[in-house]
C-alpha positions in Angstrom: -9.4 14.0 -8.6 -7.5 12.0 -5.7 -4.4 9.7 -6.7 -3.4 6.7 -4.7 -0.5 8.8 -3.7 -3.0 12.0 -2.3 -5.2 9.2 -0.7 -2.4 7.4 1.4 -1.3 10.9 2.1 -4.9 12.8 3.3 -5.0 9.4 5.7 -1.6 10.0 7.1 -2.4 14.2 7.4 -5.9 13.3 9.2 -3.8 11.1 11.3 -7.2 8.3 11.6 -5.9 6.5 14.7 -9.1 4.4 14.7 -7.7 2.5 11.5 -4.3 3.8 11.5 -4.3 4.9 7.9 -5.3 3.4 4.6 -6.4 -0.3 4.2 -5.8 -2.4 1.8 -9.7 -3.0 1.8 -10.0 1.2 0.9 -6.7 0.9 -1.8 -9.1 -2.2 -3.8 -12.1 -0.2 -3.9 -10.4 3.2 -4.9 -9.0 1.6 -8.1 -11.7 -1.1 -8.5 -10.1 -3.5 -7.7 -10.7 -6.5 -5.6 -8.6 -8.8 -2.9 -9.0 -12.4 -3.6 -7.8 -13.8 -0.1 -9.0 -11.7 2.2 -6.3 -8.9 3.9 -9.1 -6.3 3.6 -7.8 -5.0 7.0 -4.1 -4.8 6.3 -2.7 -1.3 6.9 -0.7 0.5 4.1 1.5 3.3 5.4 3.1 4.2 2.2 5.0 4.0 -0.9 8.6 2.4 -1.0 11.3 1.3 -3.1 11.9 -2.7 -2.7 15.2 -1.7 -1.5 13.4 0.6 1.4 10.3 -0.8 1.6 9.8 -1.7 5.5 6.5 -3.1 7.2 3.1 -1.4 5.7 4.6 0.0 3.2 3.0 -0.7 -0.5 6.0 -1.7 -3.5 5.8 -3.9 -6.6 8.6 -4.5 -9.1 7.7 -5.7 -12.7 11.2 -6.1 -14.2 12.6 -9.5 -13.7 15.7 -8.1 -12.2 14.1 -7.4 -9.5 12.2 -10.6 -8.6 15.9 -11.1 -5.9 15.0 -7.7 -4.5 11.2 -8.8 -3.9 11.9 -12.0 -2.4 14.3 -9.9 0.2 11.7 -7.4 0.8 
């Protein structure tokens, strides 16, 4: 069975220039999820760190001691 992490990666290995890798659209559906404003398009490149994370890339914090690294992100 495919993880999030295997699914962002087999996008990057088959290099998809039509979409540019994984949506956010694909990410909802793969865990069953669903995107409440719209953003279906958005293009996630990978997984980061708050402190790394960098345009497209996919981070969440759920400490509260981070809530000053997420607004900086």
């Amino acid at each position: 069975m495919m993880d999030l992490k295997d699914m962002i990666d087999d996008s990057r290995r088959r290099n998809d220039t039509a979409s540019g890798g994984t949506t956010a659209g694909e990410l909802a559906a793969f865990v069953h999820g669903e995107l409440r404003n719209g953003g279906d398009e958005i293009l996630i490149g990978g997984f980061a760190s708050l402190k790394d994370a960098r345009s497209g890339d996919l981070s969440f914090f759920s400490a509260e001691r981070h809530r000053e690294q997420f607004a900086n992100t």
